[in-house]
C-alpha positions as CSV (number, residue, x, y, z in Angstrom):
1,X,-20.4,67.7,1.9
2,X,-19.5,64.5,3.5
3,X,-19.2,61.0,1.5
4,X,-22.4,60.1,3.2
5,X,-24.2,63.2,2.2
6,X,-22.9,63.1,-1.7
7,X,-24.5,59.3,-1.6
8,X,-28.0,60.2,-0.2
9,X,-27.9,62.9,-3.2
10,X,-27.3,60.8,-6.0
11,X,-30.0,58.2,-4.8
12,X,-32.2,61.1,-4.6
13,X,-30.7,61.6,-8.3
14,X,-31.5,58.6,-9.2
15,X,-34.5,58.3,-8.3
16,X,-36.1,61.6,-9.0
17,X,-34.0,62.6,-12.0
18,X,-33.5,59.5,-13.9
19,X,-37.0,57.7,-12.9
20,X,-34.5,54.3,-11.6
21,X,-36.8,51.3,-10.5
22,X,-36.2,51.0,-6.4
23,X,-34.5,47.7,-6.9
24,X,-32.0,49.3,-9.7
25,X,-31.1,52.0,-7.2
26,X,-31.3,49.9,-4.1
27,X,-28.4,47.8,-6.1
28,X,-26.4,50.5,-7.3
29,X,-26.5,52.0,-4.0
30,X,-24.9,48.7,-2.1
31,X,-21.8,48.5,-5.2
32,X,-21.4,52.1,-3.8
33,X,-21.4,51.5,-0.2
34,X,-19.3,48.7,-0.8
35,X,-16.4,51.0,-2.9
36,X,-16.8,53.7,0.0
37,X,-16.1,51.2,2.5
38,X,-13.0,50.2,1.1
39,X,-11.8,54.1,0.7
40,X,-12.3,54.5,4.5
41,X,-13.7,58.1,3.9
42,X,-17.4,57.6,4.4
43,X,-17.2,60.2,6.7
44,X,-14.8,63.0,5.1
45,X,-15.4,63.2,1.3
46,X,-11.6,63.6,0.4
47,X,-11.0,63.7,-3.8
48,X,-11.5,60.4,-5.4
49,X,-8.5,59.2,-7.4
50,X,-8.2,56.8,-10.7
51,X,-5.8,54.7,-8.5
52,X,-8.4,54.3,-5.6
53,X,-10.7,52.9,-8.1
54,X,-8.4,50.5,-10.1
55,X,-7.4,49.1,-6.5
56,X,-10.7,48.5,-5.3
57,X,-11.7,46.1,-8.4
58,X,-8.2,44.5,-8.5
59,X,-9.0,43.6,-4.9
60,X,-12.9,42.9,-5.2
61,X,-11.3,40.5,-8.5
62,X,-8.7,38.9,-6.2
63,X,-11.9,37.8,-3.7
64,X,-13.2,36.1,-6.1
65,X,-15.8,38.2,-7.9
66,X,-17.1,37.6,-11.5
67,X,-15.5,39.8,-14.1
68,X,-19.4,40.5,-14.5
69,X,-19.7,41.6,-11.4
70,X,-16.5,43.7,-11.4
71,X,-18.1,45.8,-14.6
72,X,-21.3,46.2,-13.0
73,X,-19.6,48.0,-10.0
74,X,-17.8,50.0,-12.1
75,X,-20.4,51.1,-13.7
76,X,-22.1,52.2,-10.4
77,X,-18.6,54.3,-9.6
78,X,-18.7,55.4,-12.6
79,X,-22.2,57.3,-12.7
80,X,-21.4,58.2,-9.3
81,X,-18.2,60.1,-10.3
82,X,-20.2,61.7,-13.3
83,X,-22.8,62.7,-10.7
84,X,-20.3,64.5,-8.3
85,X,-18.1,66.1,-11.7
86,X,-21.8,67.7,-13.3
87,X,-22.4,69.3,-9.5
88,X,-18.5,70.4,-9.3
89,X,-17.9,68.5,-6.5
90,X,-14.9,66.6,-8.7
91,X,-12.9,69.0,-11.1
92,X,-12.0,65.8,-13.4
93,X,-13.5,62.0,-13.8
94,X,-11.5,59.8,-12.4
95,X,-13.0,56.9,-13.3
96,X,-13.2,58.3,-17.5
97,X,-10.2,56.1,-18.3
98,X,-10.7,53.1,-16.4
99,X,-11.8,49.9,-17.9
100,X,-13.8,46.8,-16.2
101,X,-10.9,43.9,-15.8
102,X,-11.6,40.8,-18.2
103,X,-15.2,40.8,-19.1
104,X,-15.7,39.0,-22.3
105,X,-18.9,40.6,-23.9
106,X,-21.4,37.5,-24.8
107,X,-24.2,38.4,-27.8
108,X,-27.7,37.9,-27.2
109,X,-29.1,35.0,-29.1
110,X,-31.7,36.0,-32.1
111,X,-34.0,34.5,-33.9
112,X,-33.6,34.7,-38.3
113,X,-36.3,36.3,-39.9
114,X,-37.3,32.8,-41.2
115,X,-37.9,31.5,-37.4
116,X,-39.6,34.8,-36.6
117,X,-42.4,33.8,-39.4
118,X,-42.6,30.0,-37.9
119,X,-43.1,30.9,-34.5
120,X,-45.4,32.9,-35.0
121,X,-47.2,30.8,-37.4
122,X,-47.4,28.4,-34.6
123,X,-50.7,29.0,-32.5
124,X,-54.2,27.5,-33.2
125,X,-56.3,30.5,-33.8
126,X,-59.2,28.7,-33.6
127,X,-59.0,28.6,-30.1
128,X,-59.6,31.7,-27.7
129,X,-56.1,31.0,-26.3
130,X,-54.7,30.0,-29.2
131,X,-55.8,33.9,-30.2
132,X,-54.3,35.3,-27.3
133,X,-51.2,33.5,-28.0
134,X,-50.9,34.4,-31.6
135,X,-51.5,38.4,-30.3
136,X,-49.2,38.5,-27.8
137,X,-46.3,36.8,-29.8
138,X,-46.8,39.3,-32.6
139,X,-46.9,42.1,-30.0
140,X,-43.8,41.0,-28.8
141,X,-42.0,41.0,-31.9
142,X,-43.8,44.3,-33.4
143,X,-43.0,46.5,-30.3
144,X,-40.0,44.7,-28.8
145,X,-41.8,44.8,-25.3
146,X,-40.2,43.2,-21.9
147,X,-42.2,40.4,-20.4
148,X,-42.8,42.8,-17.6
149,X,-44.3,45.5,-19.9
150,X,-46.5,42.8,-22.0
151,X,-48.2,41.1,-18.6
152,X,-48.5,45.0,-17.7
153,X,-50.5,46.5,-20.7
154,X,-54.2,47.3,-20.1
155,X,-57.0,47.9,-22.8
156,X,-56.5,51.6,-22.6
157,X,-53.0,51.2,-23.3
158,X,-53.5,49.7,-27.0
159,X,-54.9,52.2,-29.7
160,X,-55.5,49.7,-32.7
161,X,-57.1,52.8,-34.8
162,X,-53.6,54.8,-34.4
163,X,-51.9,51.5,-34.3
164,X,-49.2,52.0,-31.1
165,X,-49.3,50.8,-27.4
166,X,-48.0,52.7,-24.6
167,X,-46.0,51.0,-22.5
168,X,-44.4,51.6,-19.4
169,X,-41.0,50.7,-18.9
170,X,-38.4,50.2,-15.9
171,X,-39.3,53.4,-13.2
172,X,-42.6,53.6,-14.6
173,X,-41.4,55.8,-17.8
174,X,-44.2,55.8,-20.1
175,X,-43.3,55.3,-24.2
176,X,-45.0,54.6,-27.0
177,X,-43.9,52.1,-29.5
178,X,-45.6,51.7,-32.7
179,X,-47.8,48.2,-33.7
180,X,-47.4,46.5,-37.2
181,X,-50.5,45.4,-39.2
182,X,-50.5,42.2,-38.2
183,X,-49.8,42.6,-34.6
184,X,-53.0,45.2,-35.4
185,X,-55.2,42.2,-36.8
186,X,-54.0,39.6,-34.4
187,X,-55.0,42.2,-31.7
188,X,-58.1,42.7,-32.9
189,X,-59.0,39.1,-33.3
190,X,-58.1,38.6,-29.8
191,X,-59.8,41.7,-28.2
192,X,-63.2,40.8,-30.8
193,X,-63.5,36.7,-29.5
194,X,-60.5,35.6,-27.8
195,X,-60.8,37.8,-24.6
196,X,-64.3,37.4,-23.8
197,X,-64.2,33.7,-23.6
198,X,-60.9,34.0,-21.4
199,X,-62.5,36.8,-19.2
200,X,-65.9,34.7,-18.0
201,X,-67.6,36.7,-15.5
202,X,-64.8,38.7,-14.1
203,X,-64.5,42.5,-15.1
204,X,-60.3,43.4,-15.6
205,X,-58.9,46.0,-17.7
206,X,-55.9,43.6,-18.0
207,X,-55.1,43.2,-21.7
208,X,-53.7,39.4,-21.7
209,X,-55.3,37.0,-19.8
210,X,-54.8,33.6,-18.5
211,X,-57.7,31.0,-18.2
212,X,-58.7,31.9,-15.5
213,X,-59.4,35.4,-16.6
214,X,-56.8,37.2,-14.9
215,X,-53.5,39.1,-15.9
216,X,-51.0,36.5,-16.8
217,X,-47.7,36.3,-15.5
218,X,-44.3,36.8,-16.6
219,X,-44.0,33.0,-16.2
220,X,-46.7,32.1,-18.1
221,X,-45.5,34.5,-21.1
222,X,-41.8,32.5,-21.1
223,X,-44.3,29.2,-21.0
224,X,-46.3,30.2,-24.0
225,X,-43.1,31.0,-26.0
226,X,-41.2,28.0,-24.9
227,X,-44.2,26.2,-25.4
228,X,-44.4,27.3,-29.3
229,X,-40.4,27.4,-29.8
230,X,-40.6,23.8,-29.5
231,X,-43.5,23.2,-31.5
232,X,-42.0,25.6,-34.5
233,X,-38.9,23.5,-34.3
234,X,-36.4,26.0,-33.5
235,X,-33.2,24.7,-31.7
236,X,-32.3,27.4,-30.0
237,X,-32.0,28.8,-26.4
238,X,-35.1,31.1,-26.5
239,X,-37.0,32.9,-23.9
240,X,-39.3,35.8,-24.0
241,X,-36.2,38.5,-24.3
242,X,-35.0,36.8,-27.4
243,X,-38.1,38.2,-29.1
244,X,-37.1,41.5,-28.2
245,X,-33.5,40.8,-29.4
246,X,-35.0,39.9,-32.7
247,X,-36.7,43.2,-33.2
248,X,-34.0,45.2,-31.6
249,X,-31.3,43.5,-34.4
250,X,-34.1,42.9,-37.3
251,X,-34.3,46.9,-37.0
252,X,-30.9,47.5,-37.1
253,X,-30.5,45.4,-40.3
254,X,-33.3,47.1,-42.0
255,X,-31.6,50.4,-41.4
256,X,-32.9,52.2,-38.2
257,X,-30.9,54.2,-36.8
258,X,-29.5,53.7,-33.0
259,X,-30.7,56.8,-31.2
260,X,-34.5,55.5,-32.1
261,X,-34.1,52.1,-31.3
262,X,-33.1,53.2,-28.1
263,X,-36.7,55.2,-27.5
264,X,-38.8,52.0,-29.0
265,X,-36.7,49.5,-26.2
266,X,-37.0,52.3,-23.3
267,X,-33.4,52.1,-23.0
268,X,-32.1,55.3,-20.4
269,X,-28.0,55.0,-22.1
270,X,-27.7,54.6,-26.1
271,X,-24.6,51.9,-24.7
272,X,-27.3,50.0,-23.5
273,X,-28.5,49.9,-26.8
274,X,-25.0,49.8,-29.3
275,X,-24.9,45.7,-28.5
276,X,-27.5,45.2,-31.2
277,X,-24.8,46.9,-33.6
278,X,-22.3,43.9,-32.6
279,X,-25.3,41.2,-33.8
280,X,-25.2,43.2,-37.0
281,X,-21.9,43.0,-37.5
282,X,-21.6,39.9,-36.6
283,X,-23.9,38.5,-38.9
284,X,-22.8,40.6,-41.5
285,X,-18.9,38.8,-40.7
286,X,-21.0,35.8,-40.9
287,X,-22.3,36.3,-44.6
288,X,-19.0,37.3,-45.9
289,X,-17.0,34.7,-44.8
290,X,-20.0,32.6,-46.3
291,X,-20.5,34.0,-49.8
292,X,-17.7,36.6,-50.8
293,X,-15.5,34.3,-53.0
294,X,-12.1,35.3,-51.2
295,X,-13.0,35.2,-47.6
């Protein structure tokens, strides 16, 4: 099989077998392309070597790529070389061993538990968006939701009585992730006599709406939370994902274990998921050095 051909199968693999979102693949394909080009062996699919591999991001470092940038093709050479080792096509890894070059991991920002509370204390729930807003900032926070996945849910997707929504995630993989009591009520309170004022005449399954009655936006979510981070007085750099942050490390703290938190955030690799476990300790470094009386 030909370098070309082992490339058209793992986008197929990608696609088909791991449910990838066409812009994910369409990215890991071009870091590929790119790597191949620099082997000269697009054509003849000669053995891939560790050396090859360290080589190619020294140089792609030396024109002036981010570390970032670096890791994020290596991690595309990397499931590439897994691909080709699972089908036998490679009798070892030889990319197993061999680390990005000078990426600095940076932490997610989170919010306390006491900020959590605030914010969403913030909205006027005497107003039909005021409701809305107060629902869908719970929701984020009780499900750890992406923007995209919140703009995305419709009314058949939420199941107050059994108290879970299903979302769908990147490459359309359906999960469902399990609603709190007061992301329940809030719901309800929206879904009762916020949502009929907001939807006017129009007929939408579309869960959140904007004032004009239609599905709301990913901007318009990162509006509504910026809007209310300022109001709750939190001075921090906040957007909708921080929300999700929160759960994810709230979680963590409260004792859930890693392979689960991974299935409530739709993550496809548990090392997606293992940076919440450095907020943890973090924080956790953070309280020692605070209270133990011989830091």
């Amino acid at each position: 099989m030909t370098r070309h051909q082992q490339l058209d199968a793992f986008s197929q693999h990608l696609v088909v077998e791991k449910g990838l979102a066409a812009n994910t693949v369409s990215a890991y394909m071009a870091d590929l392309q790119r790597f191949c080009d620099y082997e000269a062996v697009a054509d003849v699919a000669s053995p891939l070597h560790r050396e090859d591999i360290i080589s190619y991001l020294f140089t792609r470092r030396q024109e002036g790529i981010t570390a970032r940038s670096t890791a994020r093709e290596l991690s595309a050479i990397k499931a590439f070389c897994r691909f080709l080792n699972e089908r036998g096509e490679l009798y070892t890894d030889p990319s197993e061993q061999v680390q990005a070059p000078g990426l600095s991991q940076r932490l997610p920002s989170v919010l306390t538990h006491e900020e959590v509370e605030v914010l969403l204390q913030a909205p006027d729930t005497t107003t039909a968006a005021g409701k809305r807003d107060a629902a869908l900032l719970e929701v984020m926070y009780a499900t750890g939701l992406r923007a995209s996945e919140l703009v995305g849910l419709r009314l058949p997707d939420i199941d107050l009585a059994g108290g879970y929504v299903k979302a769908r995630g990147k490459g359309g993989k359906e999960r469902f992730v399990p609603l709190g009591e007061l992301a329940v009520l809030q719901l309800d309170d929206y879904l009762m006599s916020g949502r009929p004022q907001l939807l006017k005449q129009r007929q939408t399954v579309d869960l959140f709406l904007n004032r004009s009655g239609r599905a709301m936006s990913r901007q318009s979510v990162w509006k509504i939370v910026k809007k209310y981070v300022q109001w709750a007085g939190i001075d921090k750099p906040i957007s909708p994902h921080t929300l999700r942050h929160s759960f994810a490390t709230h979680l963590l703290e409260g004792g859930a274990d890693l392979r689960s938190l991974q299935q409530l955030l739709g993550h496809a690799d548990v090392a997606t998921t293992q940076i919440y476990t450095h907020i943890v300790q973090q924080r956790l470094r953070a309280v020692y050095h605070t209270y133990h009386p011989r830091p």
